[in-house]
TORVO-164036 format. One record per residue (C-alpha): x negated, y, z negated. Coordinates in steps of 0.2 Angstrom, whole numbers, plus 2048, in hexadecimal, padded with zeros to 3 digits. Example, Ala and Ser with C-alpha at 12.3 -4.5 7.8 and 13.67 -1.06 7.14 Angstrom:
7C27EA7D9/7BC7FB7DC/
END
This chain:
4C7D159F8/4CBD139E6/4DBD1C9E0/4DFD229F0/4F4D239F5/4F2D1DA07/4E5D16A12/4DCD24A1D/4D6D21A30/4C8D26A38/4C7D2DA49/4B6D29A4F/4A6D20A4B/49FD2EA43/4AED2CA32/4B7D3CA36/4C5D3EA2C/4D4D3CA38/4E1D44A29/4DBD4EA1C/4E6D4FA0F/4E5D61A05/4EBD669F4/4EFD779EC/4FBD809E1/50CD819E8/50DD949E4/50FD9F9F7/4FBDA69F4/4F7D939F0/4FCD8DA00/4FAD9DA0C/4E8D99A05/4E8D86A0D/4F1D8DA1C/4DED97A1F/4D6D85A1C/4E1D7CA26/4DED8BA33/4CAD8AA33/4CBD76A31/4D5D73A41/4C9D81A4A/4B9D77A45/4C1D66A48/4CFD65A55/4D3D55A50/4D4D54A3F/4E6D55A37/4EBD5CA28/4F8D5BA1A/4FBD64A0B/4FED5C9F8/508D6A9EE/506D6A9DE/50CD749CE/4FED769BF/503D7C9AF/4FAD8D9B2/509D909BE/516D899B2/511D929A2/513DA29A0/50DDA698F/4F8DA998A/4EED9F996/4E3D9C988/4F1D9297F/4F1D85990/4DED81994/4DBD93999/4D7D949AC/4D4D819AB/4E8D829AC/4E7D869BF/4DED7A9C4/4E2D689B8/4EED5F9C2/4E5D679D4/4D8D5C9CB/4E1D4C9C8/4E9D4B9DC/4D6D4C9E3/4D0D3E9D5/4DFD339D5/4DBD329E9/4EDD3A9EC/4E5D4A9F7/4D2D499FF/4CFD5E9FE/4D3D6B9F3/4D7D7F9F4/4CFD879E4/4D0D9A9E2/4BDD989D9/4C3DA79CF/4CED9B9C5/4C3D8B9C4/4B9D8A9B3/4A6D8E9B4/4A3D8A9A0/4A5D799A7/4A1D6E9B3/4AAD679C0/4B6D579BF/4AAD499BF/4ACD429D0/4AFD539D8/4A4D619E1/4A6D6F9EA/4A4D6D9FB/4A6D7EA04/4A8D909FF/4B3D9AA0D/4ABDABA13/4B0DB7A06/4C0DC1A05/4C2DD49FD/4BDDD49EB/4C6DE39E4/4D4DE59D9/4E4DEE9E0/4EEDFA9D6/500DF79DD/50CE089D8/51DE099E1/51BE1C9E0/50AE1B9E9/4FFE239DA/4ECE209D9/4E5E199C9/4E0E2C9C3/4F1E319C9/4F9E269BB/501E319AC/4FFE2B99A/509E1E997/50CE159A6/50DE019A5/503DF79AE/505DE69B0/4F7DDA9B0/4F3DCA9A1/4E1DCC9A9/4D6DD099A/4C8DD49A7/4D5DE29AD/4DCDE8999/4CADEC995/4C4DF49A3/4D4DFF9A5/4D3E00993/4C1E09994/4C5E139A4/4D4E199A2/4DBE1798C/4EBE21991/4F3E1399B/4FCE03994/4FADF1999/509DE7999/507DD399A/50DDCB9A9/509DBC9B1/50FDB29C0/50CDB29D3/508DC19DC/51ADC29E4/521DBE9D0/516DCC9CB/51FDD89D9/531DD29D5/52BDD69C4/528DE79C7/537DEA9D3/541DE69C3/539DF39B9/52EDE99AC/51FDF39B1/51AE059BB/50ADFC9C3/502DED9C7/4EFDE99C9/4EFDD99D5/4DFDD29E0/4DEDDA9F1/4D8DC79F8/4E8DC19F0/4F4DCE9F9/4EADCCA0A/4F0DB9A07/501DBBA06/500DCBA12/508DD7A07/4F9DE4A08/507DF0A0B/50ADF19F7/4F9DF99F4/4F6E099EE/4E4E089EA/4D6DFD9EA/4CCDFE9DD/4B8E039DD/4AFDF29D7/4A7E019CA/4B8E069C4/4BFDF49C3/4B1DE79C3/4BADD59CB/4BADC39C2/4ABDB89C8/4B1DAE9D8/4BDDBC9DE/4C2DBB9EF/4BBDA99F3/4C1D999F6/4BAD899F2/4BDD789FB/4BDD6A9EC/4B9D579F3/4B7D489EA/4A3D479EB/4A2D339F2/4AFD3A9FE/49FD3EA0A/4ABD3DA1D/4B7D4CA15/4A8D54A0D/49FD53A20/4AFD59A26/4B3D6BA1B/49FD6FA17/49FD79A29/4ACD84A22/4A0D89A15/498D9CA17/487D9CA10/487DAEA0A/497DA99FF/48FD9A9FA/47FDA49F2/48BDB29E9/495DA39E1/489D9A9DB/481DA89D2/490DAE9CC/495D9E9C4/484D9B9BD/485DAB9B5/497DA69AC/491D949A7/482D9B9A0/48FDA6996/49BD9B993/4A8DA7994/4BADA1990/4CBDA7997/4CDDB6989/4BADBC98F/4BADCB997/4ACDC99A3/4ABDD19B5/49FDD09C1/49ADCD9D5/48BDC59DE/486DCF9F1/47DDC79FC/473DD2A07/46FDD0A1A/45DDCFA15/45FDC0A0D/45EDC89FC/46CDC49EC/472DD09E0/47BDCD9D0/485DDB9C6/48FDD69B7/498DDB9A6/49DDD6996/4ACDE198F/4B5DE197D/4C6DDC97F/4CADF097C/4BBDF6988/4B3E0397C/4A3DF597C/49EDF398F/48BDE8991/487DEB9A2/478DDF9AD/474DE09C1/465DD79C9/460DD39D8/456DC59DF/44DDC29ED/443DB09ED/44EDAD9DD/45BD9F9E1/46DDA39DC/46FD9A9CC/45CDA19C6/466DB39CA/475DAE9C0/46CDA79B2/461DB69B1/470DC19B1/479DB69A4/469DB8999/46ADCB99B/479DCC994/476DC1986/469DCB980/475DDA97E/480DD1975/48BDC7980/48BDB7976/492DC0966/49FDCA96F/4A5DBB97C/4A7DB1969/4AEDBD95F/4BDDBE96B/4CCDB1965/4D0DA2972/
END
């Protein structure tokens, strides 16, 4: 195999990977995240081992505007480079941080989607106030401009205060008093068990979530067909038709890392999709709202459609007119 580190043996005649090499973000969400692949990998092939390929991408390094390092890009460049440069066979992608105005590397696709996780936002408050129970005033911290302008049209009396990092940064950070509040993912707590912190979770109406929230995506380098065979039972098919559409939707939009843009696919046990979605002004006093549903429609026709929606309100000339 070109690039590869280290020659890889097969168990059987039918090329299953005997050691499949995974990398990730070395951040504790990161690899709690793989631990669940290695987890359901294991169960659906006893005999396959695993190993995990840490790595630290400049998103986790830098601090400062994402838009200033590649935007969300940032999280997943040198995760990129291990699977290309043959140093890792699989990789863990939370899909909420790979790019969707792009494709992916040349050489890579996705191979699986993991059953979906909670999509809601969390309002973490050491005091245990609800969102409405907040006075004037109180900081919350999040850099998340999906969160600034949806907090910013829902509730104008409160006061985002950027902060970055890891989740458990992010609680150190408010143990020491540099904000009253957090808003965090609910999947991302789940993963590193530390639900306890919640206060509230937030009503997708309230706090509409990034496209891809709460799903995990298994990267492979797409000649790589025996590690492809491998994960694509680890694949849920209703996941697998809400992210499509959902990242149709944000290609078609070509929204970038200062875009506030929100919005969740549901798949229905009837078979049927749905797609709501929203476009906000970085201060949320301009709020273009779109939700389809499809029924023979495939997932990108629903994306695109919904995409389309928006751009006829205006979506285009907002998602430009904001700096990146």
């Amino acid at each position: 195999m070109p690039g590869a580190l280290s020659p890889r043996s097969r168990v059987n005649a039918m090329s299953t990977p005997e050691l499949i090499r995974i990398v990730s973000r070395d951040s504790p969400m990161a690899l709690a995240q793989v631990e669940r692949v290695r987890a359901e990998l294991t169960a659906l092939h006893p005999g396959i081992a695993t190993e995990v390929v840490p790595v630290k991408t400049t998103g986790d390094k830098w601090m400062g505007d994402l838009s200033l390092v590649e935007g969300k890009g940032a999280f997943t460049k040198e995760v990129d480079a291990a699977l290309l440069a043959g140093q890792a066979d699989l990789a863990v992608h939370c899909v909420k941080d790979v790019p969707a105005d792009r494709p992916l590397p040349a050489g890579t696709v996705f191979a699986a989607f993991l059953k979906r996780d909670d999509i809601r936002d969390a309002l973490v408050h050491p005091g245990g106030r609800t969102l409405d129970e907040l006075p004037a005033g109180t900081r919350i911290g999040t850099s998340s401009v999906r969160r600034v302008a949806q907090l910013a049209a829902s509730h104008p009396h409160l006061l985002c205060v950027p902060m970055r990092g890891n989740a458990n940064r992010r609680l150190e950070k408010l143990a020491a008093g540099e904000a009253d509040a957090l808003l965090l993912a609910v999947a991302g707590l789940e993963r590193i068990g530390r639900t306890d912190v919640i206060t509230e979770a937030l009503p997708v109406d309230l706090m509409c979530p990034p496209i891809g929230a709460g799903i995990l995506a298994l990267q492979c380098r797409e000649d790589d067909t025996d590690t492809i065979d491998a994960v694509s039972g680890l694949g849920d098919p209703d996941t697998y038709k809400e992210a499509s559409a959902e990242r149709m939707f944000l290609h078609v939009l070509q929204g970038h890392c200062n875009s506030p843009i929100a919005g969740f696919a549901h798949a229905e046990r009837s078979g049927g999709l749905s797609l709501r979605a929203r476009v906000f002004t970085p201060d949320g006093k301009t709020v273009l709202n779109a939700h389809e549903w499809a029924g023979p429609l495939d997932p990108a026709t629903l994306g695109t459609s919904v995409a389309v929606a928006l751009l006829r309100q205006g979506a285009r000339e907002l998602i430009d007119s904001i700096a990146h």
